[in-house]
N, C-alpha and C positions, 0 to 999 in steps of 0.2 A: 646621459650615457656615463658608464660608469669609467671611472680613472683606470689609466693602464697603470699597474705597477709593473710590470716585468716585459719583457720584448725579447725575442730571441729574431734575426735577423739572420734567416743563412746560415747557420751555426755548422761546420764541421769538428770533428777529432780522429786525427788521425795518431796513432801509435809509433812510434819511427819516421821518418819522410814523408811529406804531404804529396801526395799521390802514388808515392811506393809502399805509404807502411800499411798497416792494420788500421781499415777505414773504420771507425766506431761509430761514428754519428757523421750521418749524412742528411747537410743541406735542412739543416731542421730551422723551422719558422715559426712563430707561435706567440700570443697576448696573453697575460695572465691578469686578469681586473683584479680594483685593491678591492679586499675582503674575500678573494675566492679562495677557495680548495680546489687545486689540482694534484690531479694525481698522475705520475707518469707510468703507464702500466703494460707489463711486457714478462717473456720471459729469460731468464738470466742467459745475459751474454747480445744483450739487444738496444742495449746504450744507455739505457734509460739513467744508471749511475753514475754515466761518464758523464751523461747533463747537464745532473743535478752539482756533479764535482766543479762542473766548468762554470756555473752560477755563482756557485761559493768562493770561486777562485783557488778551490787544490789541483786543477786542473787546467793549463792553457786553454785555449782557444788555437786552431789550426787557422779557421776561415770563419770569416762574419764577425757580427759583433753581438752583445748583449747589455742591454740597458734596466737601468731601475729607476723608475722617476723619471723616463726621458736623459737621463745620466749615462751615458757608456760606463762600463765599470769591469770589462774584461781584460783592460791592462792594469789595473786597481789590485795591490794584494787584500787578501780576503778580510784584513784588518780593517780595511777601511770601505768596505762594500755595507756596511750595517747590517749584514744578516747574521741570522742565529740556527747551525744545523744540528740534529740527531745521527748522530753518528749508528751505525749499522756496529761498528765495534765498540762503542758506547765510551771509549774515550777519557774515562774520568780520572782525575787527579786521585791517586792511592795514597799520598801522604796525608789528606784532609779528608771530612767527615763524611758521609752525603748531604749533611746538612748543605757545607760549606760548599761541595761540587756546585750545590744547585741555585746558593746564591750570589758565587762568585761574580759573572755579569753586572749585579744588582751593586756589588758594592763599591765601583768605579763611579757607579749615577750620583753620588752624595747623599741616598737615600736614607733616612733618620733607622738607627739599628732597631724599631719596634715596629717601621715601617716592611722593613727587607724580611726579618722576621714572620709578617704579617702571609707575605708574599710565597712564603717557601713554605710553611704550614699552608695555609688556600690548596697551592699547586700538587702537594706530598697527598693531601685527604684524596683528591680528584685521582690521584694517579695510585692511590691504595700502597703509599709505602713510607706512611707518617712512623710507623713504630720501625723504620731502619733508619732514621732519620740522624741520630747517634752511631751510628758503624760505619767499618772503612767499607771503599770496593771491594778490599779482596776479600772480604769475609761475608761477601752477599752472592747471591745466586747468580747469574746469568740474566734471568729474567728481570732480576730487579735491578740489575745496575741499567739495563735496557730503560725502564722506566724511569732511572732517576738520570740518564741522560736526557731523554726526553721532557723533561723537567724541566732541567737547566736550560734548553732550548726554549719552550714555551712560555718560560718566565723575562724572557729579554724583552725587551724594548726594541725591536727590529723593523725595517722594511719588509722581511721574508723572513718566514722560518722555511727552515729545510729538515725537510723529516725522512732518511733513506730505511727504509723499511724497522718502523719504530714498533713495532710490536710480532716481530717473528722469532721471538726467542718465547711466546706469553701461551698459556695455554688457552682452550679455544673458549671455554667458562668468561676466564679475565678478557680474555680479548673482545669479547664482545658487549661485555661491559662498557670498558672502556672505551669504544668505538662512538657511542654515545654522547660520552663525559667529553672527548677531545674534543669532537666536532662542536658542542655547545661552549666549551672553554672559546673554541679559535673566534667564534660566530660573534658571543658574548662580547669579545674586545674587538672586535673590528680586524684583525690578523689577517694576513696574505699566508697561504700556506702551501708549499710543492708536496708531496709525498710522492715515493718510488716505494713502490709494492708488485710484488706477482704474484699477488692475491687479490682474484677482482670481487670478491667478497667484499675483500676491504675499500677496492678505489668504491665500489657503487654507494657504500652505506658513506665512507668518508665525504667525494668529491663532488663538486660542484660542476667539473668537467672532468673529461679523461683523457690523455693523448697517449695513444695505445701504439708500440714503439713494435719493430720486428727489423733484423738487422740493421740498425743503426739510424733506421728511417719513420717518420711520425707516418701511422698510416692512417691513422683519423683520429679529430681533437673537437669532442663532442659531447653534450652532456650524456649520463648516463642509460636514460631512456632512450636517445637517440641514436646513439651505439649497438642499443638494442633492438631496436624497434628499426632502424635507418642504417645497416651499417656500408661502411662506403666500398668494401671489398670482399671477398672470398675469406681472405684472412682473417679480418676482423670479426665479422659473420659468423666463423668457427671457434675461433680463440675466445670472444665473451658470450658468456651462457654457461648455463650448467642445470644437466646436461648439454656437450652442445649442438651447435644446428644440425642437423639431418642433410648431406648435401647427394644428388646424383646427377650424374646428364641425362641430357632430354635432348631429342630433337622433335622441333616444334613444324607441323602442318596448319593452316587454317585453307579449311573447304566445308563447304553445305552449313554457312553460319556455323559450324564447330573447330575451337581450338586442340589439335590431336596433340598431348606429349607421349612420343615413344620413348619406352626407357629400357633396361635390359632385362633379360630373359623375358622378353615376351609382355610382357604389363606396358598397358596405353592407359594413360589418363585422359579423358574428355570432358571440355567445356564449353555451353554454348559461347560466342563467341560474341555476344552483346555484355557478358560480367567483365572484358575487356574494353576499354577506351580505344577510341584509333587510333591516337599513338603509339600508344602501346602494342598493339596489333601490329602496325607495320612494322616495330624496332623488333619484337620477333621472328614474323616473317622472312626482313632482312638478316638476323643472326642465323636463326634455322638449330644450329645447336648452339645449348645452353645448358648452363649448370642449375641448376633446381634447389633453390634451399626451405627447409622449414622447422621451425623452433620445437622438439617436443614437446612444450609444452600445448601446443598449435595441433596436432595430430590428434583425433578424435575415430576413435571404436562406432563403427556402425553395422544395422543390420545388414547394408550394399555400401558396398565401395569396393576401392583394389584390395586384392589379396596380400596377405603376409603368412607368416611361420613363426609361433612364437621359437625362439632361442634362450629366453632368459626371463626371471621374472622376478625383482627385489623388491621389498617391504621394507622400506629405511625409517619406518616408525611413525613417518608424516607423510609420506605419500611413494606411491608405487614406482618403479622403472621399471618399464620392459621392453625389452628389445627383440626387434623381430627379421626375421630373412625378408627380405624386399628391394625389387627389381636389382636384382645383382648385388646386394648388399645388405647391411641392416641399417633399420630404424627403430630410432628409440623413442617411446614415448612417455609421458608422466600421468599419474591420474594422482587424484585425491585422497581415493578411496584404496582398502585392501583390494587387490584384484586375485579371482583364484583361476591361476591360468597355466597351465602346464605347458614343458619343452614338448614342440609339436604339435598343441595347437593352431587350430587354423583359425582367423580373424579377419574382418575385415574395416578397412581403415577409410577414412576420408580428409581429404586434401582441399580446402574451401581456396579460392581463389586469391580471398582478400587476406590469408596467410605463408603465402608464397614469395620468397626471394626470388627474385631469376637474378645471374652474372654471365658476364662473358667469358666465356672457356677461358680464351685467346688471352686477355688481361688481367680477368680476376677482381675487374672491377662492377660493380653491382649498376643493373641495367633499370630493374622496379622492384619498390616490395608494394605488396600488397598487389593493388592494380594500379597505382601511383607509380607514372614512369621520372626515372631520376633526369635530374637536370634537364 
């Protein structure tokens, strides 16, 4: 089993008075093993950089504790926590070079000057900003001082790096470059790494797990496929994907061995009711209504199925969206191919069992996917 580097135990932040002020992070609990990539992934205003703050120590802790090494270290100032962060305002010393930014860390180690040298060339080539390697911050772009703090983080010698959204200044060319390069850099040395992104572009290609945050609360902490393929909530389910899930109510019948989903204006979906398991069976029967999810990608064009309306149809160069009227809403689905399909067309769509979300209205939390009932 692999070594915990990181522990969050209960973790709150509150902003002002603990239970009067501005709740930011709640009750958060979470492992992070040595050599993984986590990604905390949310959209702004969802805690996720109050976490990463409270890790590093620029930020108290309200409630709980936080460990590295089995080490408590949340009353510890961040000088002596050994990590190494990327700051999101990139932080760098303006009176020294970027050379120097990046291997200031390095020169406390006693490390021989052909040595350190060695290390800030390696790191500049990988991060594509060896030829600014001579100039100050203020006379570099945005994007690059982004990089060359990121630099100076990933060259430490740390327990953690902390990376709060290290590449939203990059355009999307670079960015996906180096999405690449970092992840084989961190992998290469063995490195512990957090990243905060609201971009799950970035957490999937980065991380090795994801803990997917929505007001101040972890609402699933799961690898990337499982997120998507499994996710544990409504929320979740909608928030990663792209495009994302398709969701509607349903209320569910089973009579004459068929599963009936009624859905609005009129549209019933039916299935025999043996592509069902009996647990599964019963945990709908018992719910009765349910929320209905499924991934565009999942939604398949046929000559019988339910009906839609096309409403929209895009050619993004690599593969289609189109979106259609269906059962009191739309659905959006993906294909491969150029599709020639006009606003108005009529279509007809099929919904395969084994790619079906169901949730519960009532909590929002996810009941089966597939036909695999949860817990």
């Amino acid at each position: 089993m692999s070594e915990v580097m990181l522990k969050l135990d209960r973790v709150d932040k509150f902003y002002g008075l603990i239970d009067h002020g501005v709740h930011a992070v709640r009750d958060i609990s979470m492992e992070v093993k040595k050599g993984d990539i986590v990604a905390l992934l949310g959209s702004s205003g969802c805690g996720k950089t109050s976490t990463l703050r409270m890790v590093a120590g620029f930020e108290p802790v309200s409630r709980g504790s936080i460990s590295i090494n089995g080490r408590e270290i949340h009353h510890l100032p961040p000088v002596k926590r050994n990590v190494a962060m990327a700051f999101e305002g990139y932080s760098l010393y303006p009176t020294v070079t970027v050379r120097d930014n990046i291997a200031f860390a390095l020169k406390s180690g006693n490390l021989p000057a052909t040595e350190v040298a060695r290390k800030v060339e390696n790191v500049a080539e990988m991060l594509e900003i060896s030829n600014i390697l001579d100039r100050y911050a203020t006379s570099i772009s945005g994007g690059q001082q982004q990089r060359a703090s990121l630099a100076r983080a990933l060259i430490r010698d740390a327990d953690l790096h902390l990376l709060d959204e290290p590449m939203g200044q990059l355009e999307p060319q670079l960015r996906t470059l180096l999405r690449g390069r970092i992840k084989s850099y961190i992998k290469e040395r063995g490195l512990t790494a957090i990243l905060v992104t609201h971009d799950q572009t970035e957490a999937n290609a980065l991380a090795d797990r994801i803990a997917v945050m929505e007001d101040g609360e972890l609402q699933q902490y799961a690898s990337p496929d499982e997120i998507k393929e499994a996710p544990a909530n409504l929320f979740t389910g909608t928030f990663v994907g792209e495009p994302p899930m398709n969701v509607f109510p349903a209320t569910v019948t089973v009579a004459d061995a068929m599963v009936t989903l009624e859905m609005a204006d009129g549209l019933v979906l039916t299935y025999p009711a043996n592509a069902f398991p009996d647990d599964l069976l019963a945990r709908l029967v018992e719910l009765q209504q349910i929320t209905l999810g499924v991934r565009p990608y999942s939604v398949k064009r046929s000559e019988k199925g339910a009906p839609a309306v096309i409403v929209a149809n895009q050619w993004l160069g690599d593969q289609t969206h189109i979106a259609a009227s269906f059962a009191g809403g739309a659905l959006v689905l993906v294909e491969h191919d150029r599709t020639h399909l006009s606003v108005g067309d009529q279509i007809a769509v099929n919904l395969e069992p084994s790619d079906l979300h169901v949730f519960n209205p009532a909590t929002g939390m996810a009941v089966s996917h597939g036909t695999e009932l949860v817990g």
